[in-house]
C-alpha positions in Angstrom: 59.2 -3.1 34.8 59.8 -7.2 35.0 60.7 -8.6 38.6 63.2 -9.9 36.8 64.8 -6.4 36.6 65.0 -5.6 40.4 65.2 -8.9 41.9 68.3 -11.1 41.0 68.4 -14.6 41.8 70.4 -14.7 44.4 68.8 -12.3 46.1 66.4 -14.8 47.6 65.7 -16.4 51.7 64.2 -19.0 51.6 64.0 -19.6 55.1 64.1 -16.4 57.3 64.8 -16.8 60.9 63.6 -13.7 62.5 60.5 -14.1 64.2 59.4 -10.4 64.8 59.7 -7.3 62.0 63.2 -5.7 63.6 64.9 -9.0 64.0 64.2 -9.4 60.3 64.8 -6.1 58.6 68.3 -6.6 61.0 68.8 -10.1 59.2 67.9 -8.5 55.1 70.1 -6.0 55.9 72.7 -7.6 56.7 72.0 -10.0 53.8 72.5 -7.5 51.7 75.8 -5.8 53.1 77.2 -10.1 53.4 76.7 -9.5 49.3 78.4 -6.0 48.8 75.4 -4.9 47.4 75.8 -1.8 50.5 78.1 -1.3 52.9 76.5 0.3 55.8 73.5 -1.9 57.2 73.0 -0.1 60.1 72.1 3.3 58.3 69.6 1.4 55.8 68.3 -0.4 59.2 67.5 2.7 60.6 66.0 3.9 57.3 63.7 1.0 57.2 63.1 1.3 61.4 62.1 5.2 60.6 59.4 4.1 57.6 58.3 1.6 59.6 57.5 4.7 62.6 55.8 6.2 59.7 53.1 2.9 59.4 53.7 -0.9 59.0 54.7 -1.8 55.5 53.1 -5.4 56.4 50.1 -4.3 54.0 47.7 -7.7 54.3 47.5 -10.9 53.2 50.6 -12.3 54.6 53.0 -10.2 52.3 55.1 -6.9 53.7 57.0 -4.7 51.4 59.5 -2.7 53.5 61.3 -0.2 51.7 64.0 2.5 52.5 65.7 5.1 49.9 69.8 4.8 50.3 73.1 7.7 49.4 74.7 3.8 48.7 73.2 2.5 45.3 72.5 3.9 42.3 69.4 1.5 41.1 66.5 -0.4 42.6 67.9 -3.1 45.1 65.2 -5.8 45.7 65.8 -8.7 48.1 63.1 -11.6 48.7 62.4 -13.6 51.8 59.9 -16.2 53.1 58.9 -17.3 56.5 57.0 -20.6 56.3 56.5 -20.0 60.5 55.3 -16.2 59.9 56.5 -12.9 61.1 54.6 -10.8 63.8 54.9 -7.3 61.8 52.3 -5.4 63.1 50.5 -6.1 59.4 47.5 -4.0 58.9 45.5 -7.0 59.0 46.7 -8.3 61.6 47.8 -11.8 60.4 51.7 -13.1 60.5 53.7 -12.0 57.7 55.2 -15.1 55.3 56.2 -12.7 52.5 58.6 -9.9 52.8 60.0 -7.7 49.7 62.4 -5.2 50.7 62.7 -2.6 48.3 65.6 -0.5 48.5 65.7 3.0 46.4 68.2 5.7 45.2 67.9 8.6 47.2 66.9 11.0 44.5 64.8 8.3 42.6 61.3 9.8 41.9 58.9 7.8 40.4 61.1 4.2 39.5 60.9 2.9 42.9 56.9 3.4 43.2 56.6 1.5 40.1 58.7 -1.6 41.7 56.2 -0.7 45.0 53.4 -1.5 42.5 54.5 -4.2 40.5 55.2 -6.2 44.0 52.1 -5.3 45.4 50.1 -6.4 42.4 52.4 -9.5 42.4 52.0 -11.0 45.5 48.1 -10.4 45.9 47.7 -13.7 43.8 46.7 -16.4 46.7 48.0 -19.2 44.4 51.5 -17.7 44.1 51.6 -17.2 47.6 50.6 -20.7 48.5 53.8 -21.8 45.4 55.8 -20.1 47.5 55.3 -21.5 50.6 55.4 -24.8 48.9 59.0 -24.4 47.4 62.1 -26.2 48.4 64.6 -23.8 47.6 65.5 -20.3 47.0 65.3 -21.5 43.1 62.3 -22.5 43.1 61.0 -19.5 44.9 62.7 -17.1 42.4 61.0 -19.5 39.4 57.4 -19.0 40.5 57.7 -15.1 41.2 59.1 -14.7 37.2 56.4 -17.1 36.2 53.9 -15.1 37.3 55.5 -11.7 36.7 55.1 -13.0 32.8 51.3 -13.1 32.5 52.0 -9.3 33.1 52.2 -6.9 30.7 
């Protein structure tokens, strides 16, 4: 599975504006129901709020991958933001979040969404892409270096 796959190009922030975890899985989800892409962001809110409850998908190294399964879509739904002040997300290490991937499921997907889990994961551990993406000037440029580096995988 490519990035490329899951995450469309204009599904990119470049510049989040929340400051805390709820403020900014309030501000992707209503991203995401601005582009049609669902229609209820209040129940995918309170999906996300609920498997936050469960632990904090802030898993280190700046980078959070909240995720949520929704009745609304039919295939993966990935949407990308950065915060170059950082996020308090109660991240397991502690440190401000500058990276969040929301990943957004079919209910009754099985295995498909743990793959995109993975790839992202494995993704944004490279420092050096990180450090790209807090360099970037745009949403394009952002999108750029994630498929960049998403190619040296197999």
């Amino acid at each position: 599975m490519k990035i490329s796959e899951i995450l469309k190009k204009d599904f990119i922030i470049a510049d989040l504006s929340g400051k805390v975890k709820a403020d900014v899985l309030s501000e992707l989800t209503s991203f995401l129901e601005a582009k049609g892409a669902i229609k209820n962001k209040e129940t995918l809110h309170s999906a996300l709020i609920d498997r936050e409850k469960l632990g904090s998908t802030g898993i280190g190294e700046n980078v959070a991958i909240p995720h949520a399964k929704s009745e609304e879509i039919d295939q993966i739904l990935t949407l990308f933001g950065r915060s170059t002040e950082g996020i308090e997300f109660d991240s397991l290490d502690k440190k401000p979040v500058h990276f969040v991937c929301l990943v957004v499921a079919p209910a009754h997907s099985t295995g498909h969404h743990l793959k995109a889990l993975a790839r992202i994961a494995r993704l944004l551990k490279n420092q050096a892409l990180r450090e790209n993406i807090l360099k970037s000037q745009d949403e394009k440029e952002i999108y750029s270096h994630l498929l960049d580096e998403d190619a040296k995988f197999i």
